[in-house]
mmCIF file of the N, C-alpha and C atoms, coordinates in Angstrom:
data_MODEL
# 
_entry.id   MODEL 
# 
loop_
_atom_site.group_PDB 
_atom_site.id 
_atom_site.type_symbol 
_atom_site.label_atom_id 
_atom_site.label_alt_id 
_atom_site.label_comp_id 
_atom_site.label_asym_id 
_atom_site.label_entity_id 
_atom_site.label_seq_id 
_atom_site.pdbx_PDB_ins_code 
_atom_site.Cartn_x 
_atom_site.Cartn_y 
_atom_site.Cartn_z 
_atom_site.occupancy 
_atom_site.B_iso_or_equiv 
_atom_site.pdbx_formal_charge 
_atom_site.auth_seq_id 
_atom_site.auth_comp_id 
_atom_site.auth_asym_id 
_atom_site.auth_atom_id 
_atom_site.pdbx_PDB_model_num 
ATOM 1   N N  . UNK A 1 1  ? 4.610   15.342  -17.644 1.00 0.00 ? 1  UNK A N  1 
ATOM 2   C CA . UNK A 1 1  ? 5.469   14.797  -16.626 1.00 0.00 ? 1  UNK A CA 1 
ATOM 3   C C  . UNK A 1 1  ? 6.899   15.254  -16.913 1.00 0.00 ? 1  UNK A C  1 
ATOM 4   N N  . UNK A 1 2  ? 7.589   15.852  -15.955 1.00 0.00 ? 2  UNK A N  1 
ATOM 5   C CA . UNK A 1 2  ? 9.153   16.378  -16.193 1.00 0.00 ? 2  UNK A CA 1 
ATOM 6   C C  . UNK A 1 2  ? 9.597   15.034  -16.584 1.00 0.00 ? 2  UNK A C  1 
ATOM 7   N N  . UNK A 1 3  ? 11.205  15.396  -17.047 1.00 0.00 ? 3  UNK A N  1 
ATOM 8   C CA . UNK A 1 3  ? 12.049  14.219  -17.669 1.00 0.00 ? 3  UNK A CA 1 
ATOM 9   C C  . UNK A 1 3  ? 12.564  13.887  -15.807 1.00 0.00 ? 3  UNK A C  1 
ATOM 10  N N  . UNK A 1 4  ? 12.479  12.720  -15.623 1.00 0.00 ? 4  UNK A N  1 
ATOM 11  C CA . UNK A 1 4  ? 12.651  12.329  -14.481 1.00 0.00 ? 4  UNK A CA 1 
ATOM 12  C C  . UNK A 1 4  ? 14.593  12.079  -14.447 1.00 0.00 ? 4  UNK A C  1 
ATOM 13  N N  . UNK A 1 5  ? 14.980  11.678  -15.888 1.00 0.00 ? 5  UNK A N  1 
ATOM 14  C CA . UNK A 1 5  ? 16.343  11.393  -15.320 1.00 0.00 ? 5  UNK A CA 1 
ATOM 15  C C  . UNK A 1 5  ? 17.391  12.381  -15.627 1.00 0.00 ? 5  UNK A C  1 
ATOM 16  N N  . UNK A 1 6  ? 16.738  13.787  -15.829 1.00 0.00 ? 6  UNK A N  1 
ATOM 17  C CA . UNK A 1 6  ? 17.412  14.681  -15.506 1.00 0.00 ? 6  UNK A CA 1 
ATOM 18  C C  . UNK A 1 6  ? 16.982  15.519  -13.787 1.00 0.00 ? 6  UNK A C  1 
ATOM 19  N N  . UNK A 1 7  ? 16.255  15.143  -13.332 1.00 0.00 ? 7  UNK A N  1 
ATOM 20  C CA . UNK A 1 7  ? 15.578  15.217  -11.966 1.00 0.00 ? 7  UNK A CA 1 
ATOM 21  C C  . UNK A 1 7  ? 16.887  14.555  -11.453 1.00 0.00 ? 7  UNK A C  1 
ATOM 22  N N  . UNK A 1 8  ? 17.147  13.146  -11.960 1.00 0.00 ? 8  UNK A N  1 
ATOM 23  C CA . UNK A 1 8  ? 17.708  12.586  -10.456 1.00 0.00 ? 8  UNK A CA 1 
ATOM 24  C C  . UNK A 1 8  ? 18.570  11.644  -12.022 1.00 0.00 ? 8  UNK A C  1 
ATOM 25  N N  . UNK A 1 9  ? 19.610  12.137  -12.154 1.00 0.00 ? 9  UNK A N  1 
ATOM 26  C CA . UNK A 1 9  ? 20.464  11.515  -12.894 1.00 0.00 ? 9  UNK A CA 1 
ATOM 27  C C  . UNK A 1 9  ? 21.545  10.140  -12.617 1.00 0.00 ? 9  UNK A C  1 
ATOM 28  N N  . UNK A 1 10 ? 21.387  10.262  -11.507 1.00 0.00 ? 10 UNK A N  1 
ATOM 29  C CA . UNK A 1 10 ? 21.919  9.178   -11.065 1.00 0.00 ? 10 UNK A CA 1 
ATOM 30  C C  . UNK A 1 10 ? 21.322  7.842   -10.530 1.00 0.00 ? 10 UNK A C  1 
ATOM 31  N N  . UNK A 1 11 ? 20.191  7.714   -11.051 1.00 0.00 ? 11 UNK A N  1 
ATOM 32  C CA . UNK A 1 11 ? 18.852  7.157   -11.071 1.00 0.00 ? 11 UNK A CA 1 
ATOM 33  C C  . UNK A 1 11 ? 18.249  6.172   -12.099 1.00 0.00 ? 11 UNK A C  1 
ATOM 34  N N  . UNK A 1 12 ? 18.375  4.908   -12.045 1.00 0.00 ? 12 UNK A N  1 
ATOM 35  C CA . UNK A 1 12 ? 18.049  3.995   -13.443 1.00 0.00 ? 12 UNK A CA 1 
ATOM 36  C C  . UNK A 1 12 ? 16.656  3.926   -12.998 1.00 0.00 ? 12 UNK A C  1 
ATOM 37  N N  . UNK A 1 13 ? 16.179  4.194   -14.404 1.00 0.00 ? 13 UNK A N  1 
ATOM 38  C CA . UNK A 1 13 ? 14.221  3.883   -14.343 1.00 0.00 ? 13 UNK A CA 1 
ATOM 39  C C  . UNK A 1 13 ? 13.878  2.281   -15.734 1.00 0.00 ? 13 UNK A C  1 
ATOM 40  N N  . UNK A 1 14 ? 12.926  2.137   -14.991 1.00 0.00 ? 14 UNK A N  1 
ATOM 41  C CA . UNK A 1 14 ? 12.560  1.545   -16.140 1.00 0.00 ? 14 UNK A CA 1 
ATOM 42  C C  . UNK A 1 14 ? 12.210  1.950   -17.611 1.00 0.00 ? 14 UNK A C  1 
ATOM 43  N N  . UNK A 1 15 ? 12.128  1.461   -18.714 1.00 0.00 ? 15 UNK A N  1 
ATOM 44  C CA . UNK A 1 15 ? 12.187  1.866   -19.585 1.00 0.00 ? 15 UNK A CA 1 
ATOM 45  C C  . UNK A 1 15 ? 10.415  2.422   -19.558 1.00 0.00 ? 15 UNK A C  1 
ATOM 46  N N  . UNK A 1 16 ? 10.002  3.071   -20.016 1.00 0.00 ? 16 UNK A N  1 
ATOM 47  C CA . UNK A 1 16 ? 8.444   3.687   -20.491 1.00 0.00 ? 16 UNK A CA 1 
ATOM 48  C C  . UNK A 1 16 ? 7.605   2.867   -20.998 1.00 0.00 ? 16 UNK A C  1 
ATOM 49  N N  . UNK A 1 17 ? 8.562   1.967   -21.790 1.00 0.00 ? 17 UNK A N  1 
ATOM 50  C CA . UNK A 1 17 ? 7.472   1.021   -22.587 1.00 0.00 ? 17 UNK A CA 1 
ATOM 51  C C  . UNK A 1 17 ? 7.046   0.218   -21.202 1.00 0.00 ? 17 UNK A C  1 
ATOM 52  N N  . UNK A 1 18 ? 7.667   -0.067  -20.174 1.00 0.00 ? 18 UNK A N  1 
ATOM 53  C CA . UNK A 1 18 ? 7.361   -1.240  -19.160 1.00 0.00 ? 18 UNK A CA 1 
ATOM 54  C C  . UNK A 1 18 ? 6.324   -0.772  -18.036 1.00 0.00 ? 18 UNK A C  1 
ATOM 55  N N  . UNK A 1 19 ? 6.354   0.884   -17.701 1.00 0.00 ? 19 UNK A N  1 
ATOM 56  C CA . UNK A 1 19 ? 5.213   1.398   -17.226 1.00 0.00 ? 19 UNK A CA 1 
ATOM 57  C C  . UNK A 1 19 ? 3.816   0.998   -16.769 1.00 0.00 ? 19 UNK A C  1 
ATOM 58  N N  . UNK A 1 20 ? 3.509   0.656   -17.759 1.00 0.00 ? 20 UNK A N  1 
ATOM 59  C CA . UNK A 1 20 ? 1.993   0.082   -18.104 1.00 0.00 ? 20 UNK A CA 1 
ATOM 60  C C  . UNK A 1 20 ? 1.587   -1.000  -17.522 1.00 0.00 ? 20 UNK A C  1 
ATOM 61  N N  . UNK A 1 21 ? 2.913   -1.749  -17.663 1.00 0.00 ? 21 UNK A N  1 
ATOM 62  C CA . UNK A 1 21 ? 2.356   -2.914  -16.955 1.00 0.00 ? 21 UNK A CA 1 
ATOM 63  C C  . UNK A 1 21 ? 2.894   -3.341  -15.495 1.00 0.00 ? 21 UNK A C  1 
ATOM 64  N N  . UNK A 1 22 ? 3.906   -2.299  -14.984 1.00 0.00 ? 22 UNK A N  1 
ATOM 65  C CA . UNK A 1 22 ? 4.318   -2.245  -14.014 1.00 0.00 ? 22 UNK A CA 1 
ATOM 66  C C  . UNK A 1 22 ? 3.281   -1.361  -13.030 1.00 0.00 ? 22 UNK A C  1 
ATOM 67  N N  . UNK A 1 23 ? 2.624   -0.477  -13.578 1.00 0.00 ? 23 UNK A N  1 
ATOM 68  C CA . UNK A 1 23 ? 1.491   0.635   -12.741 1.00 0.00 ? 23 UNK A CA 1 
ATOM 69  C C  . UNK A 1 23 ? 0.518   -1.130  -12.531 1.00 0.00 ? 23 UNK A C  1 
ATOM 70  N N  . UNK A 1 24 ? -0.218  -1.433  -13.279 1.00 0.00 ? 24 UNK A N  1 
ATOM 71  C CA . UNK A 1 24 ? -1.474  -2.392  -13.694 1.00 0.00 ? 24 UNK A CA 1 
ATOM 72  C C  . UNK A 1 24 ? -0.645  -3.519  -12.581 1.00 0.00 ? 24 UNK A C  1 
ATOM 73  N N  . UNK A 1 25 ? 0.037   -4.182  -12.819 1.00 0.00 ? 25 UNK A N  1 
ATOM 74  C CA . UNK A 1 25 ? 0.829   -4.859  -11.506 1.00 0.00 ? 25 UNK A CA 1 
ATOM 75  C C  . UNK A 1 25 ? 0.580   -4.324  -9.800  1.00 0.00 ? 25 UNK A C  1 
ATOM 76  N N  . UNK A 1 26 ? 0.795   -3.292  -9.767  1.00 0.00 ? 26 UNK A N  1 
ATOM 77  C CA . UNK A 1 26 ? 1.309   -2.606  -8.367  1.00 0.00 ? 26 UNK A CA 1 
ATOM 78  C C  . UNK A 1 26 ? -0.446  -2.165  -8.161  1.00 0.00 ? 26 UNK A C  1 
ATOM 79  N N  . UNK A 1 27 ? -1.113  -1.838  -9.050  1.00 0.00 ? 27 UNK A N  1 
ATOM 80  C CA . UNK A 1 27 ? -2.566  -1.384  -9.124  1.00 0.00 ? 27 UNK A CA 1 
ATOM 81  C C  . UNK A 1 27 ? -2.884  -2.662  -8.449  1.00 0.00 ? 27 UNK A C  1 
ATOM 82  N N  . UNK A 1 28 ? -3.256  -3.876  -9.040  1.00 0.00 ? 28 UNK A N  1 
ATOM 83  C CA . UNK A 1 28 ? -4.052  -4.875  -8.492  1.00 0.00 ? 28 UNK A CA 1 
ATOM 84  C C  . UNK A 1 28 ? -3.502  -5.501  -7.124  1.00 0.00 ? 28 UNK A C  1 
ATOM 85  N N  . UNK A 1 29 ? -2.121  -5.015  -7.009  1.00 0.00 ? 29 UNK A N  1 
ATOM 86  C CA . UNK A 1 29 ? -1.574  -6.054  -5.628  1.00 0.00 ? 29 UNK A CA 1 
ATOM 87  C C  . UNK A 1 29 ? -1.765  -4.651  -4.481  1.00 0.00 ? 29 UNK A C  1 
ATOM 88  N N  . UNK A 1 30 ? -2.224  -3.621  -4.754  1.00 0.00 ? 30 UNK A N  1 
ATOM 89  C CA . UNK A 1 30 ? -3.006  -2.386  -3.403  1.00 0.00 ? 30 UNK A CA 1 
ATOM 90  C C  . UNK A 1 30 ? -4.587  -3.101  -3.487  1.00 0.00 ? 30 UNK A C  1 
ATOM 91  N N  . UNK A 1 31 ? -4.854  -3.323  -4.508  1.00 0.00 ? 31 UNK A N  1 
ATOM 92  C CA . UNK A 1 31 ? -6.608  -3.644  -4.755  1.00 0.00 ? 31 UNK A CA 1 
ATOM 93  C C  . UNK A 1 31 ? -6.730  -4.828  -3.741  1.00 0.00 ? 31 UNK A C  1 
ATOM 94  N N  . UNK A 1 32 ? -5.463  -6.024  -4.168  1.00 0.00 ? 32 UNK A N  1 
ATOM 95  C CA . UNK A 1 32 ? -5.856  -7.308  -3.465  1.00 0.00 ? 32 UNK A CA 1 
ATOM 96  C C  . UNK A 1 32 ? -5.686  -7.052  -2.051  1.00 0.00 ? 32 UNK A C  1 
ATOM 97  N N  . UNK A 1 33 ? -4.666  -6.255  -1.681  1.00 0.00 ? 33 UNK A N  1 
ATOM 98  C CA . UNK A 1 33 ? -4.801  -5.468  -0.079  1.00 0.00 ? 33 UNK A CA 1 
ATOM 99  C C  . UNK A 1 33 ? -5.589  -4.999  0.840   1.00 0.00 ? 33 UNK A C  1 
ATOM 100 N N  . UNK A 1 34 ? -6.211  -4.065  -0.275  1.00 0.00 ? 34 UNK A N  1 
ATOM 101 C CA . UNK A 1 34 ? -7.076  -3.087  0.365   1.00 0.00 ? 34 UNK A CA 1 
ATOM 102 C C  . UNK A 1 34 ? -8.453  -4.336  0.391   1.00 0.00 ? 34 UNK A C  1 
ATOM 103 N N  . UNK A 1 35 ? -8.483  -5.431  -0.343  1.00 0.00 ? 35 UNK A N  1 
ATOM 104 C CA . UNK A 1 35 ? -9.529  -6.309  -0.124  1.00 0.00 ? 35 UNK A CA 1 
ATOM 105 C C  . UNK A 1 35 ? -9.702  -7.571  1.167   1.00 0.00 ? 35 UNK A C  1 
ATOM 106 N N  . UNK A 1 36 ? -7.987  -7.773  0.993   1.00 0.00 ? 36 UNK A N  1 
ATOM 107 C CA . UNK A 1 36 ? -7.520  -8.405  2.572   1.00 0.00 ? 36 UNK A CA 1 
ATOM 108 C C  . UNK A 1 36 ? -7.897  -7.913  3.638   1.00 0.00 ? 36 UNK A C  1 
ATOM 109 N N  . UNK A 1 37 ? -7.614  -6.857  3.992   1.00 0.00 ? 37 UNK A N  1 
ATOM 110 C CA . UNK A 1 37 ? -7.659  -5.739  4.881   1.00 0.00 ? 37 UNK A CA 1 
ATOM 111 C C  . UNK A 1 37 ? -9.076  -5.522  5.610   1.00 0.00 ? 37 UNK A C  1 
ATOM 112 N N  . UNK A 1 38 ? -10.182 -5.233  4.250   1.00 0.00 ? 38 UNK A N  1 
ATOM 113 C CA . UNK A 1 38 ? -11.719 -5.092  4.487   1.00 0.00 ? 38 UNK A CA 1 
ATOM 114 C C  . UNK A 1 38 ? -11.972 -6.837  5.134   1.00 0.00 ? 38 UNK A C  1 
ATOM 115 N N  . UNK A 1 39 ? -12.047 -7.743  4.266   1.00 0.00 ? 39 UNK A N  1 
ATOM 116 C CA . UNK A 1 39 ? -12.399 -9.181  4.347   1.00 0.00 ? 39 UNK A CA 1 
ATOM 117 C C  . UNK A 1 39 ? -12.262 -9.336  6.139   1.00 0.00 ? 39 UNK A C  1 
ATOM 118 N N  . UNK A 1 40 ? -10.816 -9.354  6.498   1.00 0.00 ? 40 UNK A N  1 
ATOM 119 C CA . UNK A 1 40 ? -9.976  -10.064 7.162   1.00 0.00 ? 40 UNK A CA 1 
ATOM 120 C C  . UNK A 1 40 ? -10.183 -8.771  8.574   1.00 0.00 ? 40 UNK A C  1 
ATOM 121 N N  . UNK A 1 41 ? -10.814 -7.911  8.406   1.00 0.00 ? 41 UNK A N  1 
ATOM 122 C CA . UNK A 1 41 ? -10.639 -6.777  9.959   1.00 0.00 ? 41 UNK A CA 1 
ATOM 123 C C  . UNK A 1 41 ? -10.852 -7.345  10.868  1.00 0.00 ? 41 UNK A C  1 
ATOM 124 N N  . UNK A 1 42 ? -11.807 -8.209  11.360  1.00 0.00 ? 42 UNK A N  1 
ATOM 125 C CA . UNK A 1 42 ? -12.047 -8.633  12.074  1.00 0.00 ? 42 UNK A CA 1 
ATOM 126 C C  . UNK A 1 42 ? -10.950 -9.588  13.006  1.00 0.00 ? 42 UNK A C  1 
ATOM 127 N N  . UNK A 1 43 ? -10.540 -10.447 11.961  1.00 0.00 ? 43 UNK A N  1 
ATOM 128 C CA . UNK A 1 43 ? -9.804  -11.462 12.336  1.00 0.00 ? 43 UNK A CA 1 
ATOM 129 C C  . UNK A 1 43 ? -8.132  -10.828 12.530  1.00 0.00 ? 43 UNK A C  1 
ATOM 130 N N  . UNK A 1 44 ? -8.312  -9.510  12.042  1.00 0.00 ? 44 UNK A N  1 
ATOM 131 C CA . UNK A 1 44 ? -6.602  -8.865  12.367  1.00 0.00 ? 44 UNK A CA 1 
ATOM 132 C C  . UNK A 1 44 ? -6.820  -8.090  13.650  1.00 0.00 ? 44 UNK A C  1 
ATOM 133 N N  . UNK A 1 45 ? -7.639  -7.201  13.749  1.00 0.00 ? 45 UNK A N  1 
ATOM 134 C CA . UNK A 1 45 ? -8.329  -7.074  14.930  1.00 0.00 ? 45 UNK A CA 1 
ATOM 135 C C  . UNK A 1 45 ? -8.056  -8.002  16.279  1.00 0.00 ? 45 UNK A C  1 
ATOM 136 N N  . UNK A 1 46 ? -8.418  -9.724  16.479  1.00 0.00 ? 46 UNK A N  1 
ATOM 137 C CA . UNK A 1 46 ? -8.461  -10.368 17.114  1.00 0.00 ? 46 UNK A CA 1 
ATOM 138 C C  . UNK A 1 46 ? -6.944  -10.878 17.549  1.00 0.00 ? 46 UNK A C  1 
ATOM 139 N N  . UNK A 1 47 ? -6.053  -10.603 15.871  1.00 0.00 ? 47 UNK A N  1 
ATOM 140 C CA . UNK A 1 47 ? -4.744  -11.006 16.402  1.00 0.00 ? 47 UNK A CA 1 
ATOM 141 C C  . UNK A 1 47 ? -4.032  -9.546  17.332  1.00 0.00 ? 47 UNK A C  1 
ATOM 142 N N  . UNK A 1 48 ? -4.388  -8.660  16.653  1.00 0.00 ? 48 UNK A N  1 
ATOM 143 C CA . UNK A 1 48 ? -3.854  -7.642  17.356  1.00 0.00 ? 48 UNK A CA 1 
ATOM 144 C C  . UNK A 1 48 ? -3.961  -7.299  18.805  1.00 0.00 ? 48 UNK A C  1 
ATOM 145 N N  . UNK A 1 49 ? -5.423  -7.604  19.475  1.00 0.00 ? 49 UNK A N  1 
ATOM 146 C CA . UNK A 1 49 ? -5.637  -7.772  20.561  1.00 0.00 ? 49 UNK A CA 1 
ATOM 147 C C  . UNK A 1 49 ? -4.763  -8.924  21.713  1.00 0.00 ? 49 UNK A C  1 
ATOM 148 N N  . UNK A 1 50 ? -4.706  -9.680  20.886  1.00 0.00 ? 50 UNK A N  1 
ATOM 149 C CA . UNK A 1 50 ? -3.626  -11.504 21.277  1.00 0.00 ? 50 UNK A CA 1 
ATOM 150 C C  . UNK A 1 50 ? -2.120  -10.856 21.530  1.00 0.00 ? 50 UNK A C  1 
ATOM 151 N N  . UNK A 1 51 ? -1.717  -10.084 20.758  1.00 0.00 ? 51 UNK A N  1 
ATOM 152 C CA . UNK A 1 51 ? -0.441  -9.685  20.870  1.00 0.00 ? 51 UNK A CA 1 
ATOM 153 C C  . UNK A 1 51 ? -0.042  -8.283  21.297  1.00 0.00 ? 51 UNK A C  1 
ATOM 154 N N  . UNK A 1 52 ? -1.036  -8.042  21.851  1.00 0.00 ? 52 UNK A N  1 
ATOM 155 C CA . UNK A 1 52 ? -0.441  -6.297  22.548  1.00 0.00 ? 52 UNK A CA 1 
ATOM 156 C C  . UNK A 1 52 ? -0.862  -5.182  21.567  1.00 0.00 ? 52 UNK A C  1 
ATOM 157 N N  . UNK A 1 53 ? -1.327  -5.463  20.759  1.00 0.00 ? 53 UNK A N  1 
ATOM 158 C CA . UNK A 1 53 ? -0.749  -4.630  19.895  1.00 0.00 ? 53 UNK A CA 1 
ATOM 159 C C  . UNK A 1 53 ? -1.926  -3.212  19.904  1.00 0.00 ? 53 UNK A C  1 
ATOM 160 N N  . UNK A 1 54 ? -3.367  -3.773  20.192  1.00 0.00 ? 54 UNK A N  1 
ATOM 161 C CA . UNK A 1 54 ? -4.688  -2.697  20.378  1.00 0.00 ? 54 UNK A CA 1 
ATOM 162 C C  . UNK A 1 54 ? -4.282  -1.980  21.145  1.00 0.00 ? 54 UNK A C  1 
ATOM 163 N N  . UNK A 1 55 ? -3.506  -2.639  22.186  1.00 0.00 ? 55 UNK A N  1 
ATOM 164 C CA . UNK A 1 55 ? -3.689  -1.258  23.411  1.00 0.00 ? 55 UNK A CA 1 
ATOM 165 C C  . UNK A 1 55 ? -2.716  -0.702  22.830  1.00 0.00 ? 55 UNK A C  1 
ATOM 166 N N  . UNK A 1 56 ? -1.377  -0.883  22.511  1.00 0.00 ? 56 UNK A N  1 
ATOM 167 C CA . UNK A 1 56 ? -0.653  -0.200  22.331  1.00 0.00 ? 56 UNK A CA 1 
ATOM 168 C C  . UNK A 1 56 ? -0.515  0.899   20.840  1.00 0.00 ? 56 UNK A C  1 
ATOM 169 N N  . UNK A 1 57 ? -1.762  0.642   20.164  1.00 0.00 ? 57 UNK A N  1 
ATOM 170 C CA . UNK A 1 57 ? -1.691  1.476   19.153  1.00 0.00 ? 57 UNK A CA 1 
ATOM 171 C C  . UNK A 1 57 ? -3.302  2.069   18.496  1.00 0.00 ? 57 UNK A C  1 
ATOM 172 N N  . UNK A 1 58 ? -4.126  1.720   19.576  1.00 0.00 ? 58 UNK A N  1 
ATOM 173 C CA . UNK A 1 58 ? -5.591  1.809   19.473  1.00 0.00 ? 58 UNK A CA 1 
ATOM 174 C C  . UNK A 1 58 ? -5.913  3.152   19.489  1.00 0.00 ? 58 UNK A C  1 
ATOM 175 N N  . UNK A 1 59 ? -5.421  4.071   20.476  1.00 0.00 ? 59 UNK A N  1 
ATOM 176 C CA . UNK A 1 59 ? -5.111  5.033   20.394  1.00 0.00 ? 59 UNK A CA 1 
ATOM 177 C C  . UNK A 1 59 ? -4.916  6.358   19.391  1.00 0.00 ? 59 UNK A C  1 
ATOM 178 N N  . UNK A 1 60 ? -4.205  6.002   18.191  1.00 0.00 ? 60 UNK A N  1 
ATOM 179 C CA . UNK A 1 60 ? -3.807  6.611   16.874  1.00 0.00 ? 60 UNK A CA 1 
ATOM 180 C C  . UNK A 1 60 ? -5.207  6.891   16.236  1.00 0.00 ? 60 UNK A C  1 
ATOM 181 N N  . UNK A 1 61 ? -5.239  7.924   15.689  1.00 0.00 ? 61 UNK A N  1 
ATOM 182 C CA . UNK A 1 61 ? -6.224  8.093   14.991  1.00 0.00 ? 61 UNK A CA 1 
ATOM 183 C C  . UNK A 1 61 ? -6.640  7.516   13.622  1.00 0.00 ? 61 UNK A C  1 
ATOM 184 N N  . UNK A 1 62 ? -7.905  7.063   13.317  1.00 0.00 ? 62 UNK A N  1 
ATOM 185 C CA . UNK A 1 62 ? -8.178  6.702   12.096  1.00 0.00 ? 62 UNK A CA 1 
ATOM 186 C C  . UNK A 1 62 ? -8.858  7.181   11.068  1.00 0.00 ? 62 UNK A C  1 
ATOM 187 N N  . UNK A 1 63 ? -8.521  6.450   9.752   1.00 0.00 ? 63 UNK A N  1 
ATOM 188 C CA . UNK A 1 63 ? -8.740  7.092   8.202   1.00 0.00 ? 63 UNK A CA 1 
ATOM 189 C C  . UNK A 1 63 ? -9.717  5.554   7.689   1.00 0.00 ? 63 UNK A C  1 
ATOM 190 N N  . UNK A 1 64 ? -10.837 6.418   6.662   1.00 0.00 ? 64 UNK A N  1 
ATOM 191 C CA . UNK A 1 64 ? -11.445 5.563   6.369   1.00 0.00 ? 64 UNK A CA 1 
ATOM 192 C C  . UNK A 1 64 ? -10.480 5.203   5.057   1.00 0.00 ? 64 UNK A C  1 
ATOM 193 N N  . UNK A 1 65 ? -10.389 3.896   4.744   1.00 0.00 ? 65 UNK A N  1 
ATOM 194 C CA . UNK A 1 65 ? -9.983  3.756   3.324   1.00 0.00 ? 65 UNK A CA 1 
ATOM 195 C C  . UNK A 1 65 ? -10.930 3.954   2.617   1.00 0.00 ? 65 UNK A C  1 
ATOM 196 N N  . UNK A 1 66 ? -9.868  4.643   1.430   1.00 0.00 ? 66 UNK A N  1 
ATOM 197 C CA . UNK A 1 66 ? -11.001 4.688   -0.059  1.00 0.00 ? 66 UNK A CA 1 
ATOM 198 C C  . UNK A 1 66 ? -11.393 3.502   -0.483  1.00 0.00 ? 66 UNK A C  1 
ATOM 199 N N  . UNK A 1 67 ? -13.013 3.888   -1.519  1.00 0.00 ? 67 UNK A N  1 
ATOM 200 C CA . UNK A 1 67 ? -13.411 2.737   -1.770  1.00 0.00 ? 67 UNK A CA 1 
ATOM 201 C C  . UNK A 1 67 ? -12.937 2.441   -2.659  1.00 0.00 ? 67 UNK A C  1 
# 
């Protein structure tokens, strides 16, 4: 991995040691998403229809999420 804060020096990162548990953080709160998302289609689906929102974006093409 390049040195990132010579990339963008004007740029505060977290320290490296905090990484780990900042990836493992951000990892499980896409997981708990991507589990909302599956669970709940239906019922977002139903709101989306309630509020305009199917017709107006039903249209767009779709991507399966990864499993």
């Amino acid at each position: 991995m390049p040195d990132l804060t010579k990339i963008y020096p004007r740029v505060t990162f977290k320290p490296k040691s905090e990484w780990d548990a900042g990836n493992k953080a951000l990892n499980e709160g896409m997981t708990k998403l991507l589990t909302t998302l599956k669970n709940e289609k239906a019922s977002i689906k139903q709101q989306r229809i309630e509020h305009g929102m199917e017709a107006k974006f039903s249209k767009l093409p779709s991507k399966e999420l990864p499993k």
